[in-house]
N, C-alpha and C positions, 0 to 999 in steps of 0.2 A: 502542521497546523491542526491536525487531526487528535492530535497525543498530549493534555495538558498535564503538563509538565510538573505543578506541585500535587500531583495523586502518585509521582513517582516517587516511591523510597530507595531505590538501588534499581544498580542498573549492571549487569554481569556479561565481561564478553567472556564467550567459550569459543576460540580460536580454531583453526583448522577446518576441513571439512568431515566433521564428524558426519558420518551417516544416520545416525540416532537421532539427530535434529528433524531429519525430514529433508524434503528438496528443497534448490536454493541456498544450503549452508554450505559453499563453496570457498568462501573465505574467510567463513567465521558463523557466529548465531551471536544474537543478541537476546538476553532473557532482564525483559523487565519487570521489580515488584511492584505492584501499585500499595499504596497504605490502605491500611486499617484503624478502625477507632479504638481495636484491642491492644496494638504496636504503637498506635500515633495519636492519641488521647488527646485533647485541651484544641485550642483553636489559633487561628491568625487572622491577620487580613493586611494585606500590603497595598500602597497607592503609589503609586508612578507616574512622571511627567518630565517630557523633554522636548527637544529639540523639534521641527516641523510639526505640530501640533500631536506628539505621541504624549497616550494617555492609556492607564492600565491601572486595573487594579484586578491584584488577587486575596481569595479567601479562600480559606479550608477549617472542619470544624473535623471533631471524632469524637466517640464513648464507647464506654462496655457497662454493659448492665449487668444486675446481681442475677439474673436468669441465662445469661452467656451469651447473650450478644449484644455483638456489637453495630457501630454503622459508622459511615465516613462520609460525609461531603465535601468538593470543592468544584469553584467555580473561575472563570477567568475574563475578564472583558478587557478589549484590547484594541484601539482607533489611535494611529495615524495618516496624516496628511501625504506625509511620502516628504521626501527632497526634492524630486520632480514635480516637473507639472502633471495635473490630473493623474494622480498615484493616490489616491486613500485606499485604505486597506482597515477591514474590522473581522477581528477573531472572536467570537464567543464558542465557550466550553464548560460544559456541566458534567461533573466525575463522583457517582455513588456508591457507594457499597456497602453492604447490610452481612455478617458474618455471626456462626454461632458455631461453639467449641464446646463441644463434650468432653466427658474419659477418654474414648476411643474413638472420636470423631470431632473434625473442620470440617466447614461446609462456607463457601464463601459464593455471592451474587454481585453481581459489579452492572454498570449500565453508564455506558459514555454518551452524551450526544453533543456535537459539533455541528454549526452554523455560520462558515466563515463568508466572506465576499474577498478575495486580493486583487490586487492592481498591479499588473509585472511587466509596463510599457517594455518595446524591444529596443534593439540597438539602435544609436544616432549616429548618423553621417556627420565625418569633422567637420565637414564644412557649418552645420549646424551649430555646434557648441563653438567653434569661435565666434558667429554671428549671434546666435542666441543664448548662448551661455549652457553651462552643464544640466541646469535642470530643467531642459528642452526635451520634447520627447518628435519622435518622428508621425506616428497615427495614432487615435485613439479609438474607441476603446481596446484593454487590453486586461478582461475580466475572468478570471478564475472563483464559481462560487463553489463551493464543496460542504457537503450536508452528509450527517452519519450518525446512525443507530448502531450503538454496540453495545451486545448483552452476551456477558458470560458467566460460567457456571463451574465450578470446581469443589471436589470433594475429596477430603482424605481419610480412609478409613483402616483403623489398624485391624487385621483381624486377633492376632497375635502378637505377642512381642519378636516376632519374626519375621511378620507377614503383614504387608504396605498395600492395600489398593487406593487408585489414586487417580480420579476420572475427570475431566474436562468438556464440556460442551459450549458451544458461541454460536450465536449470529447477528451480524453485519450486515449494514444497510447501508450505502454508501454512494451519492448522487452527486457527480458533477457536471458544470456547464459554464463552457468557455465562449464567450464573444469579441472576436480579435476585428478590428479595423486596420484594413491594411491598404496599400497601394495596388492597385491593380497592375500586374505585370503584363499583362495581355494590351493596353493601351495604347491605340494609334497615336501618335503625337498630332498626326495630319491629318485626322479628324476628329480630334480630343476637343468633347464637348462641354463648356463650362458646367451646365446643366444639361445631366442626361438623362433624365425622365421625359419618358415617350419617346425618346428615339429608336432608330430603326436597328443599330447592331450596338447595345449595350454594351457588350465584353469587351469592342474595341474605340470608347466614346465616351463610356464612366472611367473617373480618375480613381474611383476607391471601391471598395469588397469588405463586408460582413462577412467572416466565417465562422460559423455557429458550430458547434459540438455540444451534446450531451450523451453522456454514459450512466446508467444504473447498473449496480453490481449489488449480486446479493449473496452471500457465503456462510456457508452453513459445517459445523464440523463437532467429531466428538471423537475422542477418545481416550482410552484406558489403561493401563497397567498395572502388574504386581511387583512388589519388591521382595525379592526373598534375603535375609540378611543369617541363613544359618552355615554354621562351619562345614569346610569341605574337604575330609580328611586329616580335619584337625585342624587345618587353615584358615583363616578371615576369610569368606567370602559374601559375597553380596552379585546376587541373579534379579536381572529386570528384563519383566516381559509386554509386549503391550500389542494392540493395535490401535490404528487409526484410520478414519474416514471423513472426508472432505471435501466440500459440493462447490461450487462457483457458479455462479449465472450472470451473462452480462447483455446489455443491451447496447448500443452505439448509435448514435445518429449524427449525420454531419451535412452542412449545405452551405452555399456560397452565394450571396446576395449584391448584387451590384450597385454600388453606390456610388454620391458627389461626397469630394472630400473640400472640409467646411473651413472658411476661413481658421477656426483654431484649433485645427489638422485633424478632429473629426471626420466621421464616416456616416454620413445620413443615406439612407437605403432607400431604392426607388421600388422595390418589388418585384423588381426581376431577378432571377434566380440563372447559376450559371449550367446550359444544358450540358457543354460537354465534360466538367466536371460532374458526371452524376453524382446526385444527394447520397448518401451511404446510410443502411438502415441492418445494420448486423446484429444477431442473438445468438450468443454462446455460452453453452454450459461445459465446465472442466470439473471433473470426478477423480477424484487420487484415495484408492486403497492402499492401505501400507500396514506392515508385520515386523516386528524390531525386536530386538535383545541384547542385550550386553553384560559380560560379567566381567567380574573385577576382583582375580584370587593374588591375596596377600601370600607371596611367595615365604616372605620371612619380613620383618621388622622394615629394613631395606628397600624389597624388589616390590614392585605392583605391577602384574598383568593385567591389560583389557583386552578386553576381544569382543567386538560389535559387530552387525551385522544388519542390514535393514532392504525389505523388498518392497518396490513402488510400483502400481500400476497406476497411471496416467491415462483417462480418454478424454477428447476433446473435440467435442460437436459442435459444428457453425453452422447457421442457419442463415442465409440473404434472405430479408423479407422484401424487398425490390426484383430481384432477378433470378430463375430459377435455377435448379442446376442440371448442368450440361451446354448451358454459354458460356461462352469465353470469358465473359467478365464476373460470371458468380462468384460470390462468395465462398458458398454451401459447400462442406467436406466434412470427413470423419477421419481421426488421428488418435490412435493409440501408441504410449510409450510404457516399456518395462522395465526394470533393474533390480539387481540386487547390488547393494554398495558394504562391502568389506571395510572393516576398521580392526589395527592394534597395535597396543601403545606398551609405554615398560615405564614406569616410576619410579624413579632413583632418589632412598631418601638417606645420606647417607646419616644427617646430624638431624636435629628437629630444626636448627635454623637455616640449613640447605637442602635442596631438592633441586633434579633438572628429570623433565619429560620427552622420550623421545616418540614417535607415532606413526603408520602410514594410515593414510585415510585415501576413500575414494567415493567422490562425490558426482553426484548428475542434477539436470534439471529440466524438467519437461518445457519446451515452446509454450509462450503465454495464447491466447486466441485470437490478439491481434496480430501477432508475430507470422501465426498461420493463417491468416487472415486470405493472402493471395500467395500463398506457396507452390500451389499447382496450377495459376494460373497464365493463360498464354500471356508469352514474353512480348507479344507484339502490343497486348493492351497494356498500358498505365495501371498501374494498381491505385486502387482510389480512398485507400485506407493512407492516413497522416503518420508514417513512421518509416525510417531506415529498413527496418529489419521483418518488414512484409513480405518479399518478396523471397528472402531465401529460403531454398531449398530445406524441408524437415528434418534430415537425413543427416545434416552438416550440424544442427544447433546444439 
């Protein structure tokens, strides 16, 4: 919902896990173009309308000026009702870019921002959909909003007819907050109170729970490389060199509020909050330096060798602002990871209409901050971070 969809021009998979991608491209990379007003000229506007009250419309505009540049806008608005009960869902997205082209230089500016609200009720008990039919929902709410600033920066400069630099810079602002109503699983039946505001043991006398999440994340990254494209003993080749550098910072907060669940399966919150789930208030920054290269010498007409190679440092600093560390239940720890990942591949061309490539690659990927979240911490507390894969061990990821 983040990514609107008419500022894409192409969309390229590059398979395998090349290490030149970066981490994470373990079973492929995805490289998408967004448009330009220099490539995608003239305008549209499209309108939509269906079924449960869905309604959409998109537009996009683009030009090139007699001074060399260009701009692109598009936009998207996007509301339905859902097929469900209490499911609306509304997408807005704004997609800009401003580009200017010289002799020997592109330079392109781009700037997304997203403003969505979704509704993603959870699973219904059969019993439910025979009595109340399929667009029945179990509790409500079930709200996902997500909000994001993105601004990037690319430039390509030739120095020579042989020599490519070609630089990258972003940053990402990206804010979500989830409000789930649910059933309280903790519920005495034998002293389950219709209304449990002001009573004396909430956890075991409210039939429903609010759990609230919000995360900010904020990522930051640039990087560079050179293309060299001269022959190499008289052979085709083509040498690319580069580094990169990449910041993340994130914030996490989560609580659980006891509540009466409302004649129409609503969740109204009385104010109490749940003590032995502690509320969770995590800030993590992940830093990834990385060094890459790859060449690609045409053996003859035929054969293409590559040969990649790429070094990652990974650190990854959590900070509990609830609990300090050196309790059992903190948060708080520091996690570095390093690698270098080998790649090389052979191109067989033997016709201009046939070709097959074969490759070894080898790929890694550093623990995210939640993952590390309760890694080291004692087995006998609960981790109180929302996710499977909290509590494993760093060592194994």
């Amino acid at each position: 919902d983040l990514i609107p969809m008419n500022a894409v021009s192409k969309i390229n998979l590059i398979p395998g896990s090349n290490p030149v991608f970066g981490l994470n491209t373990l079973g492929g990379s995805l490289s998408l173009q967004t448009k330009s007003g220099r490539n995608n000229p003239g305008g549209s506007i499209q309108v939509l309308g269906g079924s449960w009250g869905r309604a959409a419309t998109e537009a996009e505009y683009g030009a090139v000026g007699d001074n060399g540049v260009d701009f692109f806008i598009s936009g998207n608005l996007f509301h339905e009702q859902g097929w469900r009960d209490a499911s609306p869902s509304d997408v807005r997205q704004v997609f800009s870019k401003v580009g200017w082209q010289g002799e020997n230089t592109d330079a392109n500016l781009s700037l997304t921002l997203a403003d969505n609200e979704l509704i993603g009720n959870g699973f219904v008990q059969k019993d439910f959909l025979s009595q109340l039919g399929y667009e029945s929902i179990n509790t409500k709410p079930d709200v996902t909003e997500n909000e994001m600033v993105f601004l990037n920066f690319n430039l390509n400069h030739y120095i020579n007819d042989d020599t490519v630099f070609s630089g990258n810079t972003y940053y990402r602002h990206v804010e979500t907050r989830t409000l789930n109503g649910d059933v309280n699983d903790d519920v005495d039946d034998g002293v389950f109170a219709a209304d449990c505001a002001g009573v004396g043991n909430p956890e075991e006398q409210c039939g429903g729970a609010l759990n609230r999440s919000k995360s900010k994340r904020d990522g930051f990254g640039l990087a560079g490389q050179l293309t060299f494209s001269d022959d190499f003993f008289g052979k085709k080749n083509q040498f690319i060199t580069g580094a990169g550098y990449n910041q993340g910072k994130a914030k996490f907060i989560q609580s659980t509020e006891y509540g009466n669940i409302t004649a129409s399966r609503g969740v109204a919150g009385v104010g109490v909050f749940n003590d032995d789930e502690a509320p969770v208030d995590l800030k993590a920054k992940t830093e990834n330096y990385s060094l890459f290269a790859t060449d690609t010498l045409s053996l003859s007409d035929m054969y293409h060798l590559t040969v990649s190679a790429r070094y990652n440092y990974t650190k990854v600093d959590n900070k509990d602002k609830l609990t300090p560390k050196g309790d059992p239940e903190s948060l708080t720890e520091d996690f570095t990871f390093n690698r270098i990942n080998p790649a090389i591949g052979l191109s067989v061309t033997p016709t201009k209409d046939f070709s097959f490539y074969g490759s070894y690659n080898e790929g890694s990927r550093a623990p995210t901050a939640i993952e590390l979240g309760c890694a080291f911490q004692d087995l006998d507390n609960d981790c109180l971070l929302y996710t499977s894969d909290a509590a494993d061990d760093p060592t194994l990821v």
